[in-house]
C-alpha positions in Angstrom: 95.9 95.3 121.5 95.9 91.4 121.5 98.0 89.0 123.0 100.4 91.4 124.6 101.5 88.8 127.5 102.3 86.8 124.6 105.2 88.9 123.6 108.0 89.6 126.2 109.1 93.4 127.0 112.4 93.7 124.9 110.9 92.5 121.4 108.1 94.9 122.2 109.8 97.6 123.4 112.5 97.0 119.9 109.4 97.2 117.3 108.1 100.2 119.2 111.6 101.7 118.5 111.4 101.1 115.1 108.4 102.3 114.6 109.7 106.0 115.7 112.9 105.6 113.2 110.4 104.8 110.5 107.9 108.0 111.2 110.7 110.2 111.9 112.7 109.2 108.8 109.1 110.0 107.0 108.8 113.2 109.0 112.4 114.5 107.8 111.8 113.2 103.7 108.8 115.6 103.9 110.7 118.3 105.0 113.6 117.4 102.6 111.1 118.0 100.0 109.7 121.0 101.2 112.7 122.4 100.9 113.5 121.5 97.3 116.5 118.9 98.7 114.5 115.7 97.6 115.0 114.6 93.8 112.0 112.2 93.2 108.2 111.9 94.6 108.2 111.1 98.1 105.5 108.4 99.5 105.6 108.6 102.6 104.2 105.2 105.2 103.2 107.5 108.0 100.9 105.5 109.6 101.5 101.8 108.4 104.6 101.5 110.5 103.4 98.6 112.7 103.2 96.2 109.1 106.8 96.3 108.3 108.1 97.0 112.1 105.3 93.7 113.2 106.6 91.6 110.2 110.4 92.1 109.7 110.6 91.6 113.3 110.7 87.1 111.9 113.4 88.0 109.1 117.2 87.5 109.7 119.4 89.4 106.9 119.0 85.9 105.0 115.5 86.1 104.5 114.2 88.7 101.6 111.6 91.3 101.0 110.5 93.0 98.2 108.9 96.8 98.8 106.8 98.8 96.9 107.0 102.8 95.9 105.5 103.4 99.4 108.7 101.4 100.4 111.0 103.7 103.0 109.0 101.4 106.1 110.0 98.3 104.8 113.8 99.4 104.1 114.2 100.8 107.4 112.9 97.4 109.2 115.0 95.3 107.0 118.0 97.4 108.6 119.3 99.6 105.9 121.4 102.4 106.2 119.4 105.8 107.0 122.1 107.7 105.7 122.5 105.8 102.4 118.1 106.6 102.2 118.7 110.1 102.6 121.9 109.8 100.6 119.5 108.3 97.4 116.5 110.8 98.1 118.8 113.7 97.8 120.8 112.7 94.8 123.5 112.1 96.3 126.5 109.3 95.1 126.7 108.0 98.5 123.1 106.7 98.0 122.1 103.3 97.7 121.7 103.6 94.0 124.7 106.2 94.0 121.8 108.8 93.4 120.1 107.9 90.3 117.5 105.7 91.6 115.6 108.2 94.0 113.1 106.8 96.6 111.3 104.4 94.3 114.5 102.2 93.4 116.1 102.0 96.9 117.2 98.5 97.3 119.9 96.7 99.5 121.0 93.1 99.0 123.3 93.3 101.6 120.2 92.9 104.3 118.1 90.7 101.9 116.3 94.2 100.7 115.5 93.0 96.9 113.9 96.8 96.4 111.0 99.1 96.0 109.6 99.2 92.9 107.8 101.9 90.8 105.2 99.5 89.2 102.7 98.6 91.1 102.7 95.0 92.0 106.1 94.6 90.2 107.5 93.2 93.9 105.4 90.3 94.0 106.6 88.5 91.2 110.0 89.0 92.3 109.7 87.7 95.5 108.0 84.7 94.2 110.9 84.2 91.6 113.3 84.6 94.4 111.4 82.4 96.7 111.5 79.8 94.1 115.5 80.1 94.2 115.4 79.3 97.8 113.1 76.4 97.0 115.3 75.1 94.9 118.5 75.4 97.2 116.2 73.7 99.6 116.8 76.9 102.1 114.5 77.4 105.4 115.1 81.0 104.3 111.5 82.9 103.4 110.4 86.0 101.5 108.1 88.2 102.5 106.3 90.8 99.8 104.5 94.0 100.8 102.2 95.7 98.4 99.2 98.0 98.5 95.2 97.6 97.9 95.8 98.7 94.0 98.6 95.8 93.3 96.0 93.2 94.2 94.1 93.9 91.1 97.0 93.4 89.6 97.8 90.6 87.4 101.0 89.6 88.6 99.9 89.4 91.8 97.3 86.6 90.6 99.4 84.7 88.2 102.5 84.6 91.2 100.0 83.6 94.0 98.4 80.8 92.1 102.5 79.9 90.9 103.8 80.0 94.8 100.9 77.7 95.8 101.3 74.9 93.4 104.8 75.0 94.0 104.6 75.7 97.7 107.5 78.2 97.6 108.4 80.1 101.0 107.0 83.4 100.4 104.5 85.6 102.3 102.2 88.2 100.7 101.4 91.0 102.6 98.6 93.2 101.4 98.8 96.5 103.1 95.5 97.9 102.8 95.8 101.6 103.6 92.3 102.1 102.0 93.4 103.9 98.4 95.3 103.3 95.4 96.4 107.0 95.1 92.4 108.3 95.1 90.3 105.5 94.8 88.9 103.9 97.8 89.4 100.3 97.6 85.5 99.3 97.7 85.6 100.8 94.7 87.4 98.2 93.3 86.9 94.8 95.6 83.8 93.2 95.3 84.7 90.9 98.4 84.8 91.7 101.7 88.5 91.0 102.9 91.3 91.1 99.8 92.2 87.7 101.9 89.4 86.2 100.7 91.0 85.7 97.7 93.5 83.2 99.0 90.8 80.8 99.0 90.8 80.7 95.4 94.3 79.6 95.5 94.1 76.9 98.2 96.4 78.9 101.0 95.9 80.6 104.0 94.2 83.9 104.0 94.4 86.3 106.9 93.4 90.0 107.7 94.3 91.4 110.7 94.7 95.0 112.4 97.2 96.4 110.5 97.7 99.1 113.4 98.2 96.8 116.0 101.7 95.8 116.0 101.3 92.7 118.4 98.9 91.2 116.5 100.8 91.4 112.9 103.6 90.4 114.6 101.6 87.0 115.5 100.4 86.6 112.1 103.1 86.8 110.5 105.2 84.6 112.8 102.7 81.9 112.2 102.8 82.7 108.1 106.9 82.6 108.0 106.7 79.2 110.3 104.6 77.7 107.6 107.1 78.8 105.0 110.0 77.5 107.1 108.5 74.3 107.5 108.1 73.7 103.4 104.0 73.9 103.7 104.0 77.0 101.4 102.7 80.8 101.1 100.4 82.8 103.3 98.6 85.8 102.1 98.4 88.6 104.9 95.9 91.7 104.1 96.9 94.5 107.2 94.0 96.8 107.4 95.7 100.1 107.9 95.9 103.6 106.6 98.4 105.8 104.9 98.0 109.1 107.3 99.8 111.3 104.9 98.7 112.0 101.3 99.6 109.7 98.4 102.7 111.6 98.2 103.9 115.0 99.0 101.9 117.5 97.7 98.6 116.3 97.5 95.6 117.9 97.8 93.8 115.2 99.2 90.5 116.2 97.9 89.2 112.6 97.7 88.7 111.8 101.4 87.3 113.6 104.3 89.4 115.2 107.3 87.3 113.6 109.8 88.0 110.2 107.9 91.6 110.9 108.5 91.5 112.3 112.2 89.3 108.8 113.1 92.5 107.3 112.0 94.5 109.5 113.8 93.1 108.0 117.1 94.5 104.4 115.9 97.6 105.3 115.2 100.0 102.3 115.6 102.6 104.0 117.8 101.0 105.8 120.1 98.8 102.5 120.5 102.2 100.4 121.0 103.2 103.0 123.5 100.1 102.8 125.4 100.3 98.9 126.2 104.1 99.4 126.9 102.8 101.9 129.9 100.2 100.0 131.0 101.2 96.4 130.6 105.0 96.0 130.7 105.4 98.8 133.0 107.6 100.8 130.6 107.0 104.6 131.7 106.9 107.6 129.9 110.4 108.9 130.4 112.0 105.4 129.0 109.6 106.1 125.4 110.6 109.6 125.7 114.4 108.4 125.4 114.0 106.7 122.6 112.1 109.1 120.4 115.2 111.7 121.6 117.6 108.9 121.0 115.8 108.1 117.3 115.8 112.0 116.7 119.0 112.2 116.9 119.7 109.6 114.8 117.6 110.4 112.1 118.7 114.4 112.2 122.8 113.1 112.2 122.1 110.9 108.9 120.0 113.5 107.5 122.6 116.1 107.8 125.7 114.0 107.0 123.5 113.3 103.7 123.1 116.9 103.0 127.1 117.2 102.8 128.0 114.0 100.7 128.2 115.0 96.8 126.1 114.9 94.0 126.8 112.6 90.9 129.2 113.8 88.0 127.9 114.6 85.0 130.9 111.7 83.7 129.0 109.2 85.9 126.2 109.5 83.8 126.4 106.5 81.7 127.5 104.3 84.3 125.5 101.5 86.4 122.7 101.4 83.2 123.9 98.3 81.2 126.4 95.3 82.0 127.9 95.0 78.6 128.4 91.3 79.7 125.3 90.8 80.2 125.5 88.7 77.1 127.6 86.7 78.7 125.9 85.3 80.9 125.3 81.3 81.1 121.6 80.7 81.8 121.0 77.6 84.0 118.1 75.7 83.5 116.3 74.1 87.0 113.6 71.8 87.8 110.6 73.0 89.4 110.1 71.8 93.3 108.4 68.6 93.2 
């Protein structure tokens, strides 16, 4: 790791923390659907915990994000309830979408969480729409959008890059490149060495940094949300990382090599984190081994709690599926930021 000195001991020793809440949480959803308890596809972010942990660490419960279906990291960071996550993954009404949504839909205003969505590169749109809303208020507030290798190709992601820069809203896009859109390696489908290239073409900054190092997204990303705050516009972020786990649970993996996966293994983002806290901020091995306890415990009490809460009625079915005054809703028209 980079920079360490740069960062002091608490905010460090905070991200590291996170990090374990994120992988355990991950750890326990697989389990859940081992045993039959999830009701949807699990993607888990085992491995890609330093992104969201590195880049949430800017965001105050103003500021927004937008997630993808790989999304449980970025919720988690953002600060939303873990009981309410295992709540919605188990079907439960006590879920963040009272159980209907499942892990793809989990979304939570309340912390500036706009959602994970189950189209892939549907999130950057909408963080471009809402950082045009904040534009507009004239807020210092920013956005920050995660998606995956796969959503770069991704028309959307072109049309509200190009959009963000003329109108140099306050968002951050953050490419985490974990190396495949479900089985396709990404050089497959990038003729360009670094997906930040591709912010040249846009006339924005364009950064790729070690997505496993925690410290060092944490300076990007400080310097991208500064930029934002300061009205000089939108960043684009690729994190070169790697999604440990398979595309979701149950596969086969067949398209990559075990030794490809063990290599990354050996870069893992906590255990890395953990290694400076021991060696530069004199942290010791006891203190980390408190907080993992201290994060089991949390995660295991929400889990369980979740387990007890009930499921949906079969009378609740029609409900939270269409506003019937919807059509009644005045539409404002705005000026675009000068």
């Amino acid at each position: 790791m980079n920079n360490s000195q740069k960062l002091d001991k608490n905010s460090l020793l905070d991200m590291y923390r996170l990090m374990v809440r994120i992988r355990l949480f991950e750890e326990e959803a697989i389990e859940l659907a081992k045993a039959g308890l999830s009701r949807a596809v699990v993607h888990t972010y085992v491995g890609q915990e330093a992104v969201a942990a590195g880049a949430c660490a800017h965001l105050s419960r103003k500021d927004y994000i937008t997630s993808t279906h790989r999304g449980h990291g970025h919720c988690i960071a953002k600060g939303a309830d873990l009981r309410k996550m295992f709540a919605e993954l188990m079907g439960r009404e006590t879920g963040y979408c009272k159980g209907k949504g499942g892990s793809m839909h989990i979304a939570d205003l309340d912390t500036g969480n706009l959602g994970a969505n189950g189209i892939v590169g549907g999130g950057i749109p909408l963080a471009t729409g809402a950082a045009l809303g904040l534009s507009i208020r004239k807020s210092t507030n920013v956005v920050i959008s995660f998606f995956g290798d796969g959503a770069a190709n991704q028309g959307a992601f072109h049309e509200a890059v190009n959009l963000a820069s003329v109108w140099k809203l306050p968002v951050v896009f953050v490419c985490e490149n974990n190396k495949y859109g479900i089985s396709t390696h990404y050089r497959k489908a990038f003729n360009i060495e670094y997906i930040s290239d591709r912010a040249k073409a846009y006339g924005i900054p364009g950064v790729t940094v070690d997505g496993n190092d925690v410290i060092e997204v944490h300076k990007a990303l400080g310097e991208a949300v500064a930029r934002c705050r300061e009205g000089q516009g939108p960043t684009l972020i690729e994190a070169d990382t790697y999604r440990l786990s398979g595309h979701y649970f149950g596969d086969n993996e067949n398209y990559r090599l075990r030794e490809e996966v063990d290599t990354w293994k050996q870069k893992d983002p906590i255990s890395r984190c953990a290694e400076v806290l021991v060696s530069d901020y004199d942290v010791t091995k006891v203190e980390l081994d408190h907080i993992y306890q201290a994060e089991a415990a949390r995660v295991s009490e929400a889990s369980e709690t979740a387990k007890k809460d009930p499921e949906p009625k079969s009378t609740d079915m029609t409900e939270d599926l269409y506003d019937p005054n919807f059509a009644d809703i005045k539409w404002v028209a705005f000026e675009r930021p000068a």
